[in-house]
C-alpha positions in Angstrom: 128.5 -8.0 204.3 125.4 -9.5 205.8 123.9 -12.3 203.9 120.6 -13.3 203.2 119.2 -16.1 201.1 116.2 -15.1 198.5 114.0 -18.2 197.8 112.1 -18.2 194.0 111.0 -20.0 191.7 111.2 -18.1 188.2 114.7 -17.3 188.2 116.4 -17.6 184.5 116.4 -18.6 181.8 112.4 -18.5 182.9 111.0 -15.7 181.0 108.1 -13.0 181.5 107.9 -10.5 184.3 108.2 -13.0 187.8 111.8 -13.7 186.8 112.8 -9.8 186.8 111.8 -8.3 189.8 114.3 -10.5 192.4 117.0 -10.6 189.0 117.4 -6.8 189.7 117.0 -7.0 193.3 120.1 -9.2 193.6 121.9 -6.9 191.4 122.0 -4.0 193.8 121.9 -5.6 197.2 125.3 -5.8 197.3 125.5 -1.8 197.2 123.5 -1.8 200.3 125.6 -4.1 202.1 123.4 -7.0 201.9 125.3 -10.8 199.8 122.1 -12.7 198.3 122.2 -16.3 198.3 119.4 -17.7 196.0 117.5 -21.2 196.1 115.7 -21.8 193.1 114.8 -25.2 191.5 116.9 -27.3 189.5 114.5 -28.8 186.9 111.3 -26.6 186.7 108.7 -26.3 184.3 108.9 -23.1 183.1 105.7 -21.8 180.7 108.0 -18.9 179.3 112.0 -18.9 178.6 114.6 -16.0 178.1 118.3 -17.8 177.8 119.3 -14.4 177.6 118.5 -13.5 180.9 121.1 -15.9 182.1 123.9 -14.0 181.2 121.8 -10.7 183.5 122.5 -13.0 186.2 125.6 -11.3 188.5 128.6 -13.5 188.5 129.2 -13.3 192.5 126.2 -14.4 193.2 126.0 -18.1 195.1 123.1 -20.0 193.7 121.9 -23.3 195.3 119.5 -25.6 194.0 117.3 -28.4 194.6 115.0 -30.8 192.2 111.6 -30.1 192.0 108.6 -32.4 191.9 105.6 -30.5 189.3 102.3 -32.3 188.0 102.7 -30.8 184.7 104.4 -33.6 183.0 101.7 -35.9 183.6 98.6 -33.3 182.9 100.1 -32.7 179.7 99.3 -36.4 178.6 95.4 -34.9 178.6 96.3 -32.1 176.7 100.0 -30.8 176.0 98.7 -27.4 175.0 96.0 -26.6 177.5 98.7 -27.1 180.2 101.2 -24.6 178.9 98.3 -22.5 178.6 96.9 -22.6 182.1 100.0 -22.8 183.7 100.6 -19.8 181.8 97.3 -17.7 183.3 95.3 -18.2 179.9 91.8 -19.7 181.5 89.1 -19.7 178.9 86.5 -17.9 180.2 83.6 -19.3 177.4 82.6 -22.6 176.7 85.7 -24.5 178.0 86.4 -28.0 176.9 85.8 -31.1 179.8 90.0 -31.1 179.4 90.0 -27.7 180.5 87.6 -28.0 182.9 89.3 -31.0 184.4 93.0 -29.3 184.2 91.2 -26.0 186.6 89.5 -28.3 189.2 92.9 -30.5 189.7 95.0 -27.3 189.5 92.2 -25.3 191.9 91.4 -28.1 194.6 94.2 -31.0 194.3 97.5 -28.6 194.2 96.7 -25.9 197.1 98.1 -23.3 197.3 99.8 -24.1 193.5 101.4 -26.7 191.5 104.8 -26.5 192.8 103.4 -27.1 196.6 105.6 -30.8 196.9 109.1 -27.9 196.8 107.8 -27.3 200.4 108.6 -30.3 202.6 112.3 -31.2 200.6 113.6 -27.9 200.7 113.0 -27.0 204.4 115.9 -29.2 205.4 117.5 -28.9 202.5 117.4 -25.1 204.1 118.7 -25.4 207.3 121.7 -27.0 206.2 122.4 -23.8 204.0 121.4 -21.2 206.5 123.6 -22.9 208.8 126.4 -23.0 207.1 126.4 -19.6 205.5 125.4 -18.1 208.5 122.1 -16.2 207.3 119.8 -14.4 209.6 116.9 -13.4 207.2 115.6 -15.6 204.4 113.0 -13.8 201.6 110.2 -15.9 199.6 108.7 -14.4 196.7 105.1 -15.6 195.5 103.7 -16.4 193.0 103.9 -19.4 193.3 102.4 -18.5 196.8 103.8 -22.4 198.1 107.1 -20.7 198.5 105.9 -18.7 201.4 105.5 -22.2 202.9 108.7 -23.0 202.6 109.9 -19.6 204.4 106.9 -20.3 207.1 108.5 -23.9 207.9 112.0 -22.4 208.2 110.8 -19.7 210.8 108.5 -22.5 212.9 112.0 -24.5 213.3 114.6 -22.1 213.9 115.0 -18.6 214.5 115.8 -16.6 211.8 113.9 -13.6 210.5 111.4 -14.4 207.3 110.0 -11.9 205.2 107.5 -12.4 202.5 107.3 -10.9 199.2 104.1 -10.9 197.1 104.3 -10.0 193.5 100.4 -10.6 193.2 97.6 -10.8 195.5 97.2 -14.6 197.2 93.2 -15.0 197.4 91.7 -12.0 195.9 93.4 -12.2 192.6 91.2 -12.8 189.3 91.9 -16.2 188.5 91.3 -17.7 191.8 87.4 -17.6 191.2 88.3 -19.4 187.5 89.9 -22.6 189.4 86.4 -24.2 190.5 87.6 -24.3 194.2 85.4 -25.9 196.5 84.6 -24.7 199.4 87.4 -26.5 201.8 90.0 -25.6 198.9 88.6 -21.5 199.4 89.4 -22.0 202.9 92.1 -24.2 202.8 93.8 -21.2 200.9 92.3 -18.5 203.3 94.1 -20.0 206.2 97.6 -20.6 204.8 97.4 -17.3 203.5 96.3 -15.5 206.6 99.4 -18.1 208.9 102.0 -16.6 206.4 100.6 -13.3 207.0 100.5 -13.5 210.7 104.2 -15.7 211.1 106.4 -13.6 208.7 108.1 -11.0 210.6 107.6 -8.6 207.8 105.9 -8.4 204.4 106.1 -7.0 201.0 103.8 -5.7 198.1 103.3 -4.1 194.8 100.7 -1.8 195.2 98.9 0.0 198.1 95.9 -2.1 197.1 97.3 -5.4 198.5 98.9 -3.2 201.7 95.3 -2.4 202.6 93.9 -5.7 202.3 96.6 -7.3 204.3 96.6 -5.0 207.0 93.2 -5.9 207.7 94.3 -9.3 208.1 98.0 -8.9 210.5 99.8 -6.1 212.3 102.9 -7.1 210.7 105.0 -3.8 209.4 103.7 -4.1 205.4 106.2 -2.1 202.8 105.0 -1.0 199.4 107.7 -1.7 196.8 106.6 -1.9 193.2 108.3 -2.7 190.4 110.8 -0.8 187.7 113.2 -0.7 185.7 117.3 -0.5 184.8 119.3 1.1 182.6 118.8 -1.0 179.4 117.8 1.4 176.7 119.3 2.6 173.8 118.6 4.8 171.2 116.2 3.8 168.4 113.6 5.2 165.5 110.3 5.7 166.0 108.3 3.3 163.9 107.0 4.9 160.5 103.4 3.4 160.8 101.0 4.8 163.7 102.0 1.9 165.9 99.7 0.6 168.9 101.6 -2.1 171.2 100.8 -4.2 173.8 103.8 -6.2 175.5 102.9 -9.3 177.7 100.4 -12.0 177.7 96.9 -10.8 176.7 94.9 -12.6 179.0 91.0 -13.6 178.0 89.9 -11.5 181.0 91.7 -8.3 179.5 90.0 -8.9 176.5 89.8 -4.9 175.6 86.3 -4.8 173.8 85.6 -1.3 173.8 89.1 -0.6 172.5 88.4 -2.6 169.4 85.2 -0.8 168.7 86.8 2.6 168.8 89.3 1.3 165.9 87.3 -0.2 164.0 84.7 2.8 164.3 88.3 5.1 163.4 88.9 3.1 160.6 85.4 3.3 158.9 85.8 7.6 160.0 88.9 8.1 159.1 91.0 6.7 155.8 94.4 8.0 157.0 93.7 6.5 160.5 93.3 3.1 159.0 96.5 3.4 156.5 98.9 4.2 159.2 97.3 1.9 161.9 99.3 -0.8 163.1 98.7 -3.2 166.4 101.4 -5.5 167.8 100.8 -7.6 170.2 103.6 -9.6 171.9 103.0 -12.5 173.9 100.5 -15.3 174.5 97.6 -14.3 173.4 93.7 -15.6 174.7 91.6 -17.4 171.8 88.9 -15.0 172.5 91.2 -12.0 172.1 92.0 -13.3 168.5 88.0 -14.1 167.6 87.4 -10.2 168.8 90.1 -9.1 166.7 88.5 -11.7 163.9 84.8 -10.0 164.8 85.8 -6.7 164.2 87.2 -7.0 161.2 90.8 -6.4 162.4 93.0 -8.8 161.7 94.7 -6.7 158.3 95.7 -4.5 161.1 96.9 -6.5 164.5 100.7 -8.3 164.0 101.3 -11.1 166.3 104.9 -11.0 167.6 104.5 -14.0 170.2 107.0 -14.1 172.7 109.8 -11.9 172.7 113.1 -11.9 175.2 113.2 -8.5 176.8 115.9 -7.3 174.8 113.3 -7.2 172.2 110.5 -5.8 174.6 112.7 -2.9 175.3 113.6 -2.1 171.5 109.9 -2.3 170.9 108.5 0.0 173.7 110.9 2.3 172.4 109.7 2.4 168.7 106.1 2.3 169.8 103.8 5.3 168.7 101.8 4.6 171.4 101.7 1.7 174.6 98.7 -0.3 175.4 98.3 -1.2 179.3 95.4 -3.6 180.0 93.9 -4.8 183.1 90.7 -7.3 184.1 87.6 -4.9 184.5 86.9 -6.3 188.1 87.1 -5.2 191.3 89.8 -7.6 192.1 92.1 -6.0 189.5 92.5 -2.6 191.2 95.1 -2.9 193.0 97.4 -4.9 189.9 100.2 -3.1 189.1 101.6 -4.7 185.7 105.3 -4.9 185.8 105.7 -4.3 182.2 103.8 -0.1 183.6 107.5 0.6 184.9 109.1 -0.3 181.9 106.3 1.7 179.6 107.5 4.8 181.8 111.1 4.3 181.3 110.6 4.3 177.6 109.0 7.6 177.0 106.2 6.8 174.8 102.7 8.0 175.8 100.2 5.6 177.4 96.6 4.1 176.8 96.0 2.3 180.1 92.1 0.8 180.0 90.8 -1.5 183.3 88.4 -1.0 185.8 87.3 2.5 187.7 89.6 3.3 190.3 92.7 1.2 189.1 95.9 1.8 190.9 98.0 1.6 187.6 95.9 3.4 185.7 95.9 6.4 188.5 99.8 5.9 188.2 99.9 6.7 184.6 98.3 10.3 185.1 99.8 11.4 188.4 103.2 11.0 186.1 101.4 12.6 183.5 102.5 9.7 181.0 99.4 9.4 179.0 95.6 8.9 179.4 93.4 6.3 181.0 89.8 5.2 180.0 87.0 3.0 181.1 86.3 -0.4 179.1 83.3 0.4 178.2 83.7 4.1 177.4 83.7 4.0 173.7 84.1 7.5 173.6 86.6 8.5 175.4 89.1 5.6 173.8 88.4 7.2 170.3 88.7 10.8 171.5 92.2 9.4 172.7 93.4 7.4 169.8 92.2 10.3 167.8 94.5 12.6 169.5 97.2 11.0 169.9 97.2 9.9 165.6 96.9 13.4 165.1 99.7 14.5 166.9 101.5 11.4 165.1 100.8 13.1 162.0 102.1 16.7 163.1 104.8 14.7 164.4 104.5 15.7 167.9 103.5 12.8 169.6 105.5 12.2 172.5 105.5 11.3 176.3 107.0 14.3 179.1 106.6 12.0 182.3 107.1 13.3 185.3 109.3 11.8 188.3 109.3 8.1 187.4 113.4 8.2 188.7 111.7 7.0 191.7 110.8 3.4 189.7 114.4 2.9 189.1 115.8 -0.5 190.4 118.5 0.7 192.7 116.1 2.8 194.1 113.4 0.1 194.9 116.3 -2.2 196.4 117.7 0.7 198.8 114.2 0.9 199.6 114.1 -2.6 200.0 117.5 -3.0 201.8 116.0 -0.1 204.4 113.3 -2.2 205.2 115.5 -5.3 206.0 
């Protein structure tokens, strides 16, 4: 069996969806013919943690670690709280404090590409001593954090062994990048490490087509399209008894679905029965914005805060959900996202309400597998024409979700996929 050594950072117990992409990947590998060997750190700073994810992790697989050096012990002697939130993607996008303010420009212009950038230089010996001695011919980084592409770009400029790189997210043209007060040498100073990883690794991966475009106007390198899933965790459960609206993940500031609350609150005032059976979960992190909306509209009698949840509890929820709320920035930046937690909405039969901007990749995704509707930010309308529908076949007890050829989203397909391209 051929081995290959995975390098990543959110590994468990981290929580959230980084941690479950490469979990599953090394799952299957071994199917394929392919023994993973994964570096991860020793002591990291993780913003999100799952100890039940730990046990998920396949006994026979070799894990090797190394200590990690991050800044966020020492930011969180300005402000304990606005680190965890900004290392956990929730920038304020009004009025921020000077903390905050401070925290982005450090983060944005002192840490490039990220905060876990001093990993590089320890773990690139650390590295050869492994690959040596396990005899490994390809080595795979996965970014976010992007600085782990720099560790795989070190390892190919010193020996020869076959790199390929792994992008969960965009590297420059995602949202938050412009939130981070770069200066102009930072903006460049990330434009150039991106484009030497792009042009050094021997082959690269995405999520969506989105990214594959933009990347191959930037190297010739062969690009593969592998999106996220799911696995065969569910079990049988009870719809909810309430007409219940979830969202599952962080709800960042950005995603801040405006239009969405207007249509309820307008339901509510139009419709008594609507506003009896409504209920609104959301779990996760949740922007301070998001929760003065939900204050400004009159909704908080009707939205339940669930905060994190381990993804045991993420699948039992999906599965009891009336209906599944998939949100995206309305930018042009935010196309091409794919949310992780999309694969999982599919796998759990419930329809969908996906709302970002015009011509989103995930949202596209939702009706080509005919697993619900997607609308527009702004399009009032449309959103209440929707939730309107779908509450009234929640009445008739009809509502329900017949996608179509998701099988393809499955984990051990995505790693035969995956193993193919290796």
């Amino acid at each position: 069996m051929r081995k290959i050594l995975v390098i990543a950072y959110y590994w468990p117990p981290a929580g959230g969806p980084g941690v479950q992409r490469w979990l599953k990947f090394t799952k299957y590998l071994p199917e394929f013919g392919l023994e993973p060997i994964v570096y991860v750190p020793e002591n990291p700073s993780y913003p999100l943690v799952d100890e039940k994810l730990v046990a998920e992790v396949p006994a026979s697989i070799k894990i090797v670690k190394q200590p990690i050096k991050e800044p966020y012990a020492w930011a969180s002697l300005l402000s304990k709280k606005k680190t965890k939130t900004i290392s956990s993607g929730i920038i304020k996008e009004k009025d921020p404090s000077l903390i905050e303010k401070v925290l982005l420009w450090i983060r944005g212009n002192l840490f490039i590409p990220d905060a876990r950038k001093r990993w590089v230089r320890p773990s690139i010996p650390y590295l050869a001593k492994v690959i040596a001695d396990e005899g490994i011919e390809t080595i795979i980084t996965t970014g976010p954090p992007h600085s782990l592409h720099l560790i795989g770009l070190g390892l190919k400029k010193k020996y020869n062994i076959k790199w390929i790189a792994d992008f969960r997210d965009p590297w420059t043209s995602i949202g938050y990048h412009k939130k981070l007060r770069l200066t102009e040498y930072a903006r460049l100073k990330h434009k150039a490490l991106e484009k030497g990883v792009l042009l050094k690794a021997d082959k690269i991966v995405v999520t969506s087509n989105t990214t594959k475009t933009e990347f191959e106007a930037i190297t010739p390198k062969p690009i593969k399209v592998i999106t996220n899933g799911f696995d065969d965790e569910l079990t049988p459960t009870e719809l909810d008894a309430k007409f219940t609206i979830s969202h599952i993940g962080s709800l960042l500031t950005g995603r801040n679905p405006l239009g969405f609350w207007q249509a309820i609150q307008e339901l509510i005032a139009e419709n008594e029965a609507f506003g009896k059976a409504l209920k609104i979960q959301l779990a996760g992190v949740v922007g301070e914005e998001v929760l003065q909306s939900i204050q400004d509209y009159g909704l908080d009698n009707y939205v339940e805060q669930l905060g994190y949840l381990s993804h045991d509890s993420v699948l039992e929820t999906q599965q009891k959900s009336q209906l599944l709320l998939l949100l995206e920035i309305d930018s042009e930046e935010t196309k091409g996202i794919i949310p992780g937690k999309l694969f999982e909405y599919l796998n759990a039969k419930r329809p969908i309400l996906a709302i970002g901007p015009q011509g989103w990749e995930a949202g596209a995704m939702v009706e080509q597998h005919k697993a619900g509707n997607t609308c527009l930010h702004d399009d009032v309308t449309a959103l209440k024409n929707v939730l309107l529908n779908a509450f009234q076949q929640y009445e008739n007890g009809t509502l329900s979700c017949n996608s179509e050829g998701v099988e393809q989203y499955h984990r051990k397909a995505l790693t035969e996929s995956l193993a193919k391209f290796i």
